[in-house]
C-alpha positions as CSV (number, residue, x, y, z in Angstrom):
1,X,-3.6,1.6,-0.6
2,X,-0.8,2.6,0.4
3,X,1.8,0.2,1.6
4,X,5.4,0.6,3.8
5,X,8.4,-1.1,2.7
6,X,10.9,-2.0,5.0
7,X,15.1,-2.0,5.3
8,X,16.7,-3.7,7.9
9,X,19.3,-2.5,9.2
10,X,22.6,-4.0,8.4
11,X,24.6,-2.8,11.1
12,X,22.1,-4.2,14.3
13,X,22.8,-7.6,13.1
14,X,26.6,-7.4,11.7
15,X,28.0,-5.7,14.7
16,X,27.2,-9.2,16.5
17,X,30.0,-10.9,13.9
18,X,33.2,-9.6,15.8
19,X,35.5,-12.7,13.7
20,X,33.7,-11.3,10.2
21,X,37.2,-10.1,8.2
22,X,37.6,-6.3,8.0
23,X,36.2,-6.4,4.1
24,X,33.1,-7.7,5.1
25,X,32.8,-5.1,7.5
26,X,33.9,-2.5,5.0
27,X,31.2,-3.7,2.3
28,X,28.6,-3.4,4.8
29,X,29.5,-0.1,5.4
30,X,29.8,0.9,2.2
31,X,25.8,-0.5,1.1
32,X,24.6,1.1,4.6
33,X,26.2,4.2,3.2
34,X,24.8,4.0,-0.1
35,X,21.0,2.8,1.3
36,X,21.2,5.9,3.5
37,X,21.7,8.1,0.4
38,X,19.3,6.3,-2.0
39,X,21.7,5.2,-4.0
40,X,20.4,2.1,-5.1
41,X,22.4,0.8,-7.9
42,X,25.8,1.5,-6.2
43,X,23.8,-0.5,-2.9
44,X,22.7,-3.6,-4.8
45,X,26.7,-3.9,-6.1
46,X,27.7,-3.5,-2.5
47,X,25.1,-6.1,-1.3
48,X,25.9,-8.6,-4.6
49,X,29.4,-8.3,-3.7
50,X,28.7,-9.2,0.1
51,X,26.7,-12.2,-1.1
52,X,29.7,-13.4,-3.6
53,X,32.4,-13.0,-0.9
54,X,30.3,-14.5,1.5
55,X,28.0,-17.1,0.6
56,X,27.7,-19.0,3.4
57,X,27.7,-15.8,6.5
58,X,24.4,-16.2,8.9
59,X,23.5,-13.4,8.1
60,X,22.9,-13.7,4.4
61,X,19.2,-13.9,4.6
62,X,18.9,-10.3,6.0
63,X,21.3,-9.2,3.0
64,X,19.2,-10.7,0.6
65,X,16.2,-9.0,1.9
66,X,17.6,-5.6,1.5
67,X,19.0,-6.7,-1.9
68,X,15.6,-7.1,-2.9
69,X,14.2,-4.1,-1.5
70,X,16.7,-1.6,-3.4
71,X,15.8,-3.8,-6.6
72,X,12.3,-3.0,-5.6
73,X,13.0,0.8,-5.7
74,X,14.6,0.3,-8.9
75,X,11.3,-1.3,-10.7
76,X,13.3,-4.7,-11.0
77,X,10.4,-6.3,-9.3
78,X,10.9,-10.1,-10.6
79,X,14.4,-9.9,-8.9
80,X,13.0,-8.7,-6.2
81,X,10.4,-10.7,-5.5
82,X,13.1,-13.7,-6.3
83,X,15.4,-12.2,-3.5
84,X,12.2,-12.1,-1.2
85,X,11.3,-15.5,-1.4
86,X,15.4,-16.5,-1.4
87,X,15.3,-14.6,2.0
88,X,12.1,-15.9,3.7
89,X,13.3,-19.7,2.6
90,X,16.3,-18.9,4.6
91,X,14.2,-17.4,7.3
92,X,10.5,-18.5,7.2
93,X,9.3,-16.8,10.2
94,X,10.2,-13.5,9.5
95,X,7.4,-11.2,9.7
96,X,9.2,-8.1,8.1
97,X,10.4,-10.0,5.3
98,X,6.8,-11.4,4.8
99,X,5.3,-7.6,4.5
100,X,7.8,-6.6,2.2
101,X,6.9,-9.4,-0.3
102,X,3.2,-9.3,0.6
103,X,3.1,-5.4,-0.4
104,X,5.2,-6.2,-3.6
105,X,2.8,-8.7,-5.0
106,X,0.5,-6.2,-4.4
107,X,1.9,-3.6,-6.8
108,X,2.3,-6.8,-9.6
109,X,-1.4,-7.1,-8.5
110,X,-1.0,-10.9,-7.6
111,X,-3.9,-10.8,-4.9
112,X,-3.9,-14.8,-3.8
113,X,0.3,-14.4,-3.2
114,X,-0.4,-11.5,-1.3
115,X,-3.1,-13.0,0.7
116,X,-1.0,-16.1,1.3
117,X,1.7,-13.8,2.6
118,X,-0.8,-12.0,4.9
119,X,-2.2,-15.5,6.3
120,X,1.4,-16.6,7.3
121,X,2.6,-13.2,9.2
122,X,-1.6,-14.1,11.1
123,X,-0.4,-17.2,12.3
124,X,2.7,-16.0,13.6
125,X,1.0,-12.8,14.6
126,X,-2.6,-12.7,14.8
127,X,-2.7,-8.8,16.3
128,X,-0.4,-7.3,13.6
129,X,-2.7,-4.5,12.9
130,X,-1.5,-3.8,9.5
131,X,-1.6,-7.1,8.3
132,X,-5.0,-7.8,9.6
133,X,-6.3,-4.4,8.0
134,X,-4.6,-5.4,4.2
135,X,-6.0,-8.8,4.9
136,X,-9.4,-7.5,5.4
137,X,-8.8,-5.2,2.1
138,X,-7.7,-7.8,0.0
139,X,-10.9,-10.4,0.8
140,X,-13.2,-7.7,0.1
141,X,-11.4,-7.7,-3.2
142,X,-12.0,-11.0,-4.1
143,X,-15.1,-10.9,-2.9
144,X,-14.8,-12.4,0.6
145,X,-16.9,-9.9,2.1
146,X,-17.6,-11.6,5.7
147,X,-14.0,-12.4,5.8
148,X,-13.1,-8.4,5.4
149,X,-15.5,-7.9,8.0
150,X,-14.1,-10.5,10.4
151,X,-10.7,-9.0,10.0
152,X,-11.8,-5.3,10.6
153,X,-14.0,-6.3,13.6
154,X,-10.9,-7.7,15.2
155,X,-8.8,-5.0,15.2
156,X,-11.6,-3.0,17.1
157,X,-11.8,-5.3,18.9
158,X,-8.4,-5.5,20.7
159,X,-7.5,-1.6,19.9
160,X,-11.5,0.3,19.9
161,X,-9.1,3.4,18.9
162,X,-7.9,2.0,15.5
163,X,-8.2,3.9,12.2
164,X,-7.1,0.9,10.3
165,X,-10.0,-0.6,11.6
166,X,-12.5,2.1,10.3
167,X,-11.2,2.4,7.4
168,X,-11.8,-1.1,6.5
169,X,-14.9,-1.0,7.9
170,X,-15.7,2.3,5.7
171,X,-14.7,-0.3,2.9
172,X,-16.7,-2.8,4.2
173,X,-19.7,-0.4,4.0
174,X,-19.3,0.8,0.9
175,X,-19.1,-2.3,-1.2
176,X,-22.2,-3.4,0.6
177,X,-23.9,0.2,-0.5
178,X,-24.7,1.2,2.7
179,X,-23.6,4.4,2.2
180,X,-24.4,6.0,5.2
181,X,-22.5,3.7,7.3
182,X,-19.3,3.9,5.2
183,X,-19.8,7.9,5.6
184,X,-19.9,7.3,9.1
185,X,-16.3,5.7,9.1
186,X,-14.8,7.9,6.4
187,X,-15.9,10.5,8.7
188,X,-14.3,9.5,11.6
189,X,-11.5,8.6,10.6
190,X,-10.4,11.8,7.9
191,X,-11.4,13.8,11.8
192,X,-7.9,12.2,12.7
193,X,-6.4,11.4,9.7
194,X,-7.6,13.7,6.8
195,X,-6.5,12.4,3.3
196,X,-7.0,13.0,-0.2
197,X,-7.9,9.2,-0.8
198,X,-10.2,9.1,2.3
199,X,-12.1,12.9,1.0
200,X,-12.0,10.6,-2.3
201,X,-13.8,7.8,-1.4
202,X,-16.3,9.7,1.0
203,X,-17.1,11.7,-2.2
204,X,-18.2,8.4,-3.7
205,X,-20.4,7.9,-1.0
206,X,-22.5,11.1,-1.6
207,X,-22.5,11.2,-4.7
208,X,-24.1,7.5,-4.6
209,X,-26.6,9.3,-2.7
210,X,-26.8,12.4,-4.9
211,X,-25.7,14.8,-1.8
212,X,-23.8,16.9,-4.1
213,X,-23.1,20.0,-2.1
214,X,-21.1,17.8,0.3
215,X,-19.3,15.6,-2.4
216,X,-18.2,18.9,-3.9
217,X,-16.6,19.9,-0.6
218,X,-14.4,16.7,-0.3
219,X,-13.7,16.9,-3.8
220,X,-12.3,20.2,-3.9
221,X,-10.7,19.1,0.0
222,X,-9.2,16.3,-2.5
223,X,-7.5,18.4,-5.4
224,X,-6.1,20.5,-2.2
225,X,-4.0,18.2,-1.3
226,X,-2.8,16.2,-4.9
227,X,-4.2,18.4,-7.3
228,X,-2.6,16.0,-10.0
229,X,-4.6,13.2,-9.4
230,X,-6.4,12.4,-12.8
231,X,-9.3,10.2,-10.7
232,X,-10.4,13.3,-9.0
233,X,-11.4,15.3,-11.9
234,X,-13.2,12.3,-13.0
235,X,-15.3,12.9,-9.8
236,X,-15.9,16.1,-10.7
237,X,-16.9,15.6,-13.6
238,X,-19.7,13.0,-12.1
239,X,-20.7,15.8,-9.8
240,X,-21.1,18.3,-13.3
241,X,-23.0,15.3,-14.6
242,X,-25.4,15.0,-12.2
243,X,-25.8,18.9,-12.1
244,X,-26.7,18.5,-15.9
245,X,-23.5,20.9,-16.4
246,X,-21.8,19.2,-19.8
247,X,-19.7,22.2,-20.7
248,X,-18.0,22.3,-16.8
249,X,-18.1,17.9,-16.9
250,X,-16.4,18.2,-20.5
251,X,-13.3,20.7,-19.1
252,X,-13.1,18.1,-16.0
253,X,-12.7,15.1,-18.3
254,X,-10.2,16.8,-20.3
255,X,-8.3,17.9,-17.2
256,X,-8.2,14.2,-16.2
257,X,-6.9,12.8,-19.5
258,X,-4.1,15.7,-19.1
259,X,-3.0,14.2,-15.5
260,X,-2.7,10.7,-17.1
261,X,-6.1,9.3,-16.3
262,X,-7.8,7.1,-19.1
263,X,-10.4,8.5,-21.5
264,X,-12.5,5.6,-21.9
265,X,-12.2,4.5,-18.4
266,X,-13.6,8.0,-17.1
267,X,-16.2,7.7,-19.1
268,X,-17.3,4.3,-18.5
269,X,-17.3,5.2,-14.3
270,X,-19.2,8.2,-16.0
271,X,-22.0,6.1,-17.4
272,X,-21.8,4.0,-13.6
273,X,-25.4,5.1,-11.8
């Protein structure tokens, strides 16, 4: 799942300040600057500084947001989910701010937090497409499957075009093992949208219903595009299984333990019917 992180940009809000004192104006240049370039540490000393000088400026809630988010790119993720929280206190309705801490519990693996983030940005904006998709992904994680479905529905719903929306619903489909459904989706949407994750998970689906030629095509579709990815050979090797090929599943595990991916794990989704 991948998730967007957001920076707001200094210079929309601060060119509104025309009293703020020439320093201020020069740090905010100077952490714009610095964002711009990726600099992150030099950015967060800017933004610190900003916050020191200027405790009490309006617009100290959007500073603290962006504070957190080039913590966030530095893996300081309790700050940054410190500064998150800071900023939406300061500004509870803001929906950006909201995504940025939803998708940062997500990578901490805090589902409810996330959830509750997701639930807040709904009731300020019930047709955020994004929000309602990672909604729907994160109920059918904790098991909330008519919940997921409820959310996917909805985006069809108001936008029949929506790849969100089929994805989830190619989720949705394969949880509930209805494999040919999920295909279906997966289908649709890699027509528009082709992915290695998406090739992936469509892979899964034949393979759960031992359609091997065409789980080998997306496989090999897969390692096209991130031939790195540990998981895939994994696959692989579950395709070499089911072909009663040990020697070719044996070289795939091996190639999946070299990109990183767990030994034991693959062979407990291995031993997975």
């Amino acid at each position: 799942m991948k998730i967007k992180i957001s920076l707001l940009l200094l210079s929309i809000c601060f060119s509104l300040n025309i009293s703020a004192k020439t320093e201020y104006y020069e740090l905010v240049d100077s952490a714009e600057v610095n964002i711009k370039e990726k600099r992150w540490d030099r950015a967060e000393s800017f933004l610190k500084e900003l916050l020191r000088s200027y405790p009490d400026d309006n617009n100290n809630s959007l500073i603290i947001s962006n504070l957190a988010t080039v913590q966030r790119y530095q893996g300081k993720v309790s700050e940054a989910i410190r500064n998150y929280s800071f900023a939406i206190n300061m500004t509870p309705n803001a929906v950006t701010l909201l995504k940025n801490r939803a998708s940062l519990y997500l990578e901490v693996d805090s589902v409810a937090r996330a959830l509750s983030d997701y639930d807040r940005i709904l009731s300020l904006d019930e047709k955020d497409e994004e929000s309602r998709y990672y909604h729907g992904i994160l109920s059918l994680r904790v098991g909330n499957l008519d919940e997921a479905k409820l959310n996917f529905d909805y985006i069809l719903y108001y936008n029949p075009a929506s790849g969100l929306g089929r994805e989830g619903l190619a989720h949705y489909n394969k949880i509930k093992k209805d494999y040919t459904q999920a295909i279906k989706y997966f289908t649709e949407i890699i027509e528009q949208f082709p992915s290695a994750i998406l090739y992936s998970n469509r892979a899964e689906c034949y393979l759960a219903q031992k359609r091997l030629n065409e789980a080998e095509k997306d496989i090999d579709k897969a390692l096209g595009i991130t031939p790195e990815d540990g998981y895939l050979y994994v696959l692989r090797a579950k395709l070499r299984k089911l072909r009663f090929d040990r020697g070719a599943m044996e070289a795939d595990l091996m190639l999946a333990e070299k990109y990183g991916f767990s030994r034991e794990l693959a062979e407990e989704i291995l031993r997975v019917k």
